[in-house]
C-alpha positions as CSV (number, residue, x, y, z in Angstrom):
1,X,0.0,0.0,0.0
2,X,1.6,3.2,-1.3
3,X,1.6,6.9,0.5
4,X,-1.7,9.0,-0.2
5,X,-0.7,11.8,-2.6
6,X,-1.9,15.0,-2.1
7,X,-4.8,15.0,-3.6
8,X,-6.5,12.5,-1.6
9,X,-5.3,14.5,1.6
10,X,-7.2,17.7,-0.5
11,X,-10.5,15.5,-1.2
12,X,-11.0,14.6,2.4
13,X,-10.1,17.9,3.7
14,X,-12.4,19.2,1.4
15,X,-15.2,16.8,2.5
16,X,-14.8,17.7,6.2
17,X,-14.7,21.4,5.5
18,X,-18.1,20.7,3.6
19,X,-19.6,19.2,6.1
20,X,-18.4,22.1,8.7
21,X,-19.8,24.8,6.5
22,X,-23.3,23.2,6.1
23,X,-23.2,22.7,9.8
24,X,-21.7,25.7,10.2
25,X,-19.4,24.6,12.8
26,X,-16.2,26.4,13.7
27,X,-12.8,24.5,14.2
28,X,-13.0,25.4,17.8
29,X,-17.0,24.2,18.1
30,X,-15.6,21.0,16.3
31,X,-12.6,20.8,19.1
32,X,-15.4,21.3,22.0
33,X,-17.8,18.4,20.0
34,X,-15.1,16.3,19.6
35,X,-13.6,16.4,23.3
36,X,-16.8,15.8,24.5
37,X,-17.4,12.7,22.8
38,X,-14.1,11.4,24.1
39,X,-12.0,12.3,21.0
40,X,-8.7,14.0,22.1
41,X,-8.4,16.2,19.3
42,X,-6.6,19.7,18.9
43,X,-7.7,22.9,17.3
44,X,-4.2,22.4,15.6
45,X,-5.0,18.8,14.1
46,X,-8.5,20.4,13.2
47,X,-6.5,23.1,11.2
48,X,-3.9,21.2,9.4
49,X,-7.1,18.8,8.4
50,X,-8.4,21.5,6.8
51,X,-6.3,22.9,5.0
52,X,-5.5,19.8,3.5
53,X,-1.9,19.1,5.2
54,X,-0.1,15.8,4.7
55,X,-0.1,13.3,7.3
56,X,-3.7,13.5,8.8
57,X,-4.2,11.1,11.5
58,X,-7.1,8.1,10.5
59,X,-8.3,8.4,14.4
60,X,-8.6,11.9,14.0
61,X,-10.7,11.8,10.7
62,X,-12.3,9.2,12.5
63,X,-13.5,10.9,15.9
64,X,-14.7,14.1,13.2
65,X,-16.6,11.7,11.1
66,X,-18.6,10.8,13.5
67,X,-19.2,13.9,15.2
68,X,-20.4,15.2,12.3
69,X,-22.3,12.2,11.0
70,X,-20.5,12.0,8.3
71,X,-20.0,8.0,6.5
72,X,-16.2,7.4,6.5
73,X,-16.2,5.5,4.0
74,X,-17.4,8.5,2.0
75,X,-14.9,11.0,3.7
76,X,-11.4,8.2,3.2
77,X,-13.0,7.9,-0.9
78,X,-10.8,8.4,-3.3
79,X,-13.6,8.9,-5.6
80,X,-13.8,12.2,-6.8
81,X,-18.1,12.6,-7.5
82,X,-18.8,12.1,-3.7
């Protein structure tokens, strides 16, 4: 299994920013969500996700997913029509 180029990083960043927007959830309400739910997640992981850094963490797309009620297998996709 090869390394995830960037834009695969890009098309689930994008998804989770989606989903943010339509919530219209801020990074730090998606910290608060997230912590509360027992995922340990940063305002700085939240960040880097979305702005579509290298090296995103599965749990932390995880832990998001779910907050946001969003099917992970739709968010991880490397289909670009979802």
């Amino acid at each position: 299994m090869g390394k995830i180029d960037k834009e695969k990083y890009y098309m689930i960043s994008e998804r989770i920013r989606y989903a943010l927007h339509e919530l219209g959830y801020t990074q730090a309400e998606l910290v608060k969500l997230c912590q509360e739910q027992g995922y340990d997640i940063k305002q700085s992981s939240i960040s880097k996700i979305t702005s579509s850094a290298t090296g995103l963490s599965i749990m932390n797309v995880v832990g998001i997913s779910k907050v946001l009620n969003l099917d992970l297998s739709e968010v991880l996709s490397t289909e670009s029509n979802t």
